[in-house]
N, C-alpha and C positions, 0 to 999 in steps of 0.2 A: 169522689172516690167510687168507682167501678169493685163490686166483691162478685165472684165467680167459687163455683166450687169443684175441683177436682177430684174426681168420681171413680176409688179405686174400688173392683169388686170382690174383695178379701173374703178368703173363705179359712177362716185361723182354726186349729185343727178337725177342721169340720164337723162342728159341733151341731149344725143344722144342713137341713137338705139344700141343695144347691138350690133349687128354682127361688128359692125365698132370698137367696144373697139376691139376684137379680129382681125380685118382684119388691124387694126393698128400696133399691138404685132408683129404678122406676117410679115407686112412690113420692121418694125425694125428689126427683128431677119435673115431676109433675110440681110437687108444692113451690121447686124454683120458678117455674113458671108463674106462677100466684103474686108472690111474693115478692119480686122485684130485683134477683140476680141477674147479674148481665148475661151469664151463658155457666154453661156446664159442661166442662173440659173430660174427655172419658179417655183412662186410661189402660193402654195396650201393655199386657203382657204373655208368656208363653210358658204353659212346661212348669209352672208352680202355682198351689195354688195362693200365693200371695196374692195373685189380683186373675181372679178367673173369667177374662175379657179377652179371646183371642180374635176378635175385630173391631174396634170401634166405629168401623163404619156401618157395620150392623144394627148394632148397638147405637150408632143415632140414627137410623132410620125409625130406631120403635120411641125413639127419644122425639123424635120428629113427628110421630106421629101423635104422640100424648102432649102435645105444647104448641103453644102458637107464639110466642113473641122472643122464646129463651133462643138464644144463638146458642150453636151447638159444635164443644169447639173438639179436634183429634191433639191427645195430650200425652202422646203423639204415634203418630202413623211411624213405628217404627221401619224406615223407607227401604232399609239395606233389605231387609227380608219379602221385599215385594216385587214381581215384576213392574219395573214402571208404567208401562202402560193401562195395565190394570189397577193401580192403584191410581193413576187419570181418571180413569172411568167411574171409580165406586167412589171415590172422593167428590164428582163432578155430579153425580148422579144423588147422592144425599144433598148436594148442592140446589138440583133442580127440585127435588118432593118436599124438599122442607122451607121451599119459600124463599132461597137465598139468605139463608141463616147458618150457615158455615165456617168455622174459623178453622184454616188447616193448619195443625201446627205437626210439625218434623223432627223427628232423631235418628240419631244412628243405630240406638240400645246399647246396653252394657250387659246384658247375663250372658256368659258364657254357653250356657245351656242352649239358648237358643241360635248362637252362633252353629254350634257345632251340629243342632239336630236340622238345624235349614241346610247346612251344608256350605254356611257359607264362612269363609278366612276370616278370621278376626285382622288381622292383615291390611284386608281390602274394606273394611266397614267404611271408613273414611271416605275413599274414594266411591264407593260404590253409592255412598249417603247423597253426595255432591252429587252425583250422575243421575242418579232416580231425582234428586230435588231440579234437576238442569229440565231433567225431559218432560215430567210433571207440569214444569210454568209453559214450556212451549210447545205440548200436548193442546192444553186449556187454551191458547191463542193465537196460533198457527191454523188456518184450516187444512192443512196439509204437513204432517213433520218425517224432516229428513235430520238422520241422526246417526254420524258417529264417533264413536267414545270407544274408550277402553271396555268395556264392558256389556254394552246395547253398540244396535247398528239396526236402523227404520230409512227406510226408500218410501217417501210420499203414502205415509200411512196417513188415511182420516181416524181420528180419536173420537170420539164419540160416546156421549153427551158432552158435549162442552157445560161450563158452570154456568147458572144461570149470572151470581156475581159478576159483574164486568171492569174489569179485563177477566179477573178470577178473584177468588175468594182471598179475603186478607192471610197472610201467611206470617206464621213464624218458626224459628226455627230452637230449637232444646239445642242453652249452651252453658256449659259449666266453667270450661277452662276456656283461659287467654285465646289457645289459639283457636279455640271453635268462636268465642264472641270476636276475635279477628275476622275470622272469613266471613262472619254473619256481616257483621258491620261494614265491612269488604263491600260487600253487593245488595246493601240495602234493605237486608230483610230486619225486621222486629225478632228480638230473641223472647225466649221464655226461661226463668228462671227458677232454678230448680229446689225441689222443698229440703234438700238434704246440707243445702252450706249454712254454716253457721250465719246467725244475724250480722255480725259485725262483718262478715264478708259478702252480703248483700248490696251495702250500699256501695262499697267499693267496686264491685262487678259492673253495676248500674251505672259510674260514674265512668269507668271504663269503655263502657258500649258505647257511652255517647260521644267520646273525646275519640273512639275510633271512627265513629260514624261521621262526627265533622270532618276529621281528617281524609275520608275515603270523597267529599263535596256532596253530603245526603242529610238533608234538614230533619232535624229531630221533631219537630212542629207535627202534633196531632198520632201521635207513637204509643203506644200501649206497649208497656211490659209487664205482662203479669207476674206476679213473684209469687210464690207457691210458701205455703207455708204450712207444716204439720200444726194440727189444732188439736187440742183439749180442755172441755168444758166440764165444768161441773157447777154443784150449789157452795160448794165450801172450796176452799185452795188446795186441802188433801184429798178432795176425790177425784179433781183434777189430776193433781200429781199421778193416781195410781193409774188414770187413764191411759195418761204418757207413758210412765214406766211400761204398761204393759202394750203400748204401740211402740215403744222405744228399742224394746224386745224383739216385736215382731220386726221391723225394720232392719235392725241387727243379721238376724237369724235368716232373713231373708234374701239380704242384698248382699252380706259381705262370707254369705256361710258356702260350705265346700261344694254346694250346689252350683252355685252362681257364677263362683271364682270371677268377679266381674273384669270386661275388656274396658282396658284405656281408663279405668277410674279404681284410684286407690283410697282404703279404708282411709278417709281424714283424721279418726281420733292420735293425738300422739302415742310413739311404740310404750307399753305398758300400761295405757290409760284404758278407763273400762269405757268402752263404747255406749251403753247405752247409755251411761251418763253424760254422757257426751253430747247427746240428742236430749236429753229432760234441760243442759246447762245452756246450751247453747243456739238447737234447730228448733224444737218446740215451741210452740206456743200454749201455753198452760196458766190454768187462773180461772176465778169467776169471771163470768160474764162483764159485769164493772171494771176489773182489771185488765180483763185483755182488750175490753173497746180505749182501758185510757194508753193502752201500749201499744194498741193500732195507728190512734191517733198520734202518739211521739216518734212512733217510727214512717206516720206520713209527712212529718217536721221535719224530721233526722235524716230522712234521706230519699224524699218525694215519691213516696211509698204511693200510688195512683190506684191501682188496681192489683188488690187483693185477692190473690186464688188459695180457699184454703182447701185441704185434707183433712176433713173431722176425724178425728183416729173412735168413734163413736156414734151410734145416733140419738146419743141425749147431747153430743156437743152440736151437731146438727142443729137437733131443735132449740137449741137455747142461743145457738148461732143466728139460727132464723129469726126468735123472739126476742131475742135480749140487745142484739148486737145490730144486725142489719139495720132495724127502724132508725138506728142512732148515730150512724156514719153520715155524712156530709154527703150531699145529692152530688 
């Protein structure tokens, strides 16, 4: 089993000065190095400070520069909001300084907020996601790309750097619903799975991907899916609990509040049910240390749970993630 950690930079009502959210990330992502995670997934947001990362490929360049062996993955290059060719380049470019230790992974986003302050049509996400992900792969291995689409149009442009990774960096693509793990499994790419479905709809998804995948003639053989998953640790079962509760909250308040009004993804809790309970009953993962390594383990039984990407909603679940859990997972 592969464990990774997904690296959001929350700043909850800014209680502390900002350099220290990131010079904290930082820390942590240095001790993943140490300590034997497979990579450290950094995630992009905009316009909240829910997660105050408005590049992640900046953000692994300093990541890159404080590590030598962690793969260093985009969780995700939200693609709709980027010119393509630019986003070739700085993705190809953290490819070449960090050794070929890149894992690029891709979404379309869901905050409205950022729809609307890029200027771009919630409408077109979709297509626009597809178009940037199309020019991306044959930027990186075309020495010459001629390109047009509904949206971009390139006449024998050289892109430049190319990745050092060859052909290019392993890619995956953020999919929640049927038909996004359709088109993914469609054309071959690895999905990433996301920290907000409920457990019992994990393995089903996973189960999904793969029976599209055979059917599209693309061997699941040597496939990484990381499944993301909200964590909370503590010394006792209650201090965990309140850890959750109070990331369950922020989650809430974040992603489904009048800010966000999120595109193409609807609040999962049923009509009149409290949401954050919803995420302490069913997304979370909460418990001692003892507890959640023996419910790692049943849910790598229950539905070939391979590689674990968590979200510490903490940095005591962090550390007690690092100490208590990591040494005792299956190589």
């Amino acid at each position: 089993m592969k464990i990774a950690v997904l690296q959001f930079f929350s700043w909850p009502e800014r209680r502390v000065d900002l350099a220290s959210v990131y010079a904290r990330a930082l820390e942590r992502i240095e001790i993943m190095d140490r300590t034997g995670y497979d990579a450290v997934w950094l995630a992009e947001h905009h316009f909240s400070s829910f997660s105050v990362c408005p590049s992640v490929h900046m953000m692994g360049m300093l990541a890159a520069a404080r590590t030598e062996r962690l793969r260093i993955g985009t969780g995700v290059s939200l693609a709709p909001f980027y010119h393509p060719l630019r986003l070739a380049e700085e993705v190809a470019l953290l490819d070449q300084v960090s050794g070929g230790r890149v894992n690029w992974g891709a979404g379309r986003g869901f905050a409205r907020v950022e729809f609307e302050n890029f200027g771009v049509p919630p409408e077109e996400s979709a297509s626009r996601f597809r178009e940037t992900v199309e020019i991306v792969l044959r930027a990186w291995t075309e020495e010459r790309l001629s390109f047009a689409g509904t949206h971009f149009h390139f006449d024998g442009v050289e892109v430049l750097p190319k990745p050092l990774q060859q052909p290019h960096p392993p890619v995956w693509m953020a999919a929640t619903s049927e038909s996004a793990i359709d088109w993914a499994a469609g054309r071959g790419f690895s999905i990433l799975m996301d920290p907000h479905a409920a457990h019992r709809d994990i393995g089903r998804k996973r189960r999904y991907y793969f029976e599209k995948l055979a059917a599209a003639g693309f061997s699941p053989e040597g496939r990484e899916l990381p499944i993301a998953r909200l964590l909370a640790l503590g010394d006792t079962t209650a201090e965990a609990a309140e850890v959750a509760r109070r990331g369950a909250q922020w989650m809430v308040d974040s992603y489904f509040g009048a800010q966000h009004r999120p595109v193409g993804v609807k609040d999962p809790a049923a009509p009149g049910s409290d949401p954050v309970q919803r995420y302490l009953d069913e997304v979370i993962l909460h418990g001692t240390p003892e507890a959640m390594l023996d419910e790692i383990l049943r849910l790598r039984e229950e539905i070939g749970l391979d590689y674990l990407l968590c979200a510490p909603l903490s940095h005591k679940t962090f550390g007690l993630l690092t100490e208590k859990i990591l040494p005792r997972l299956p190589a």
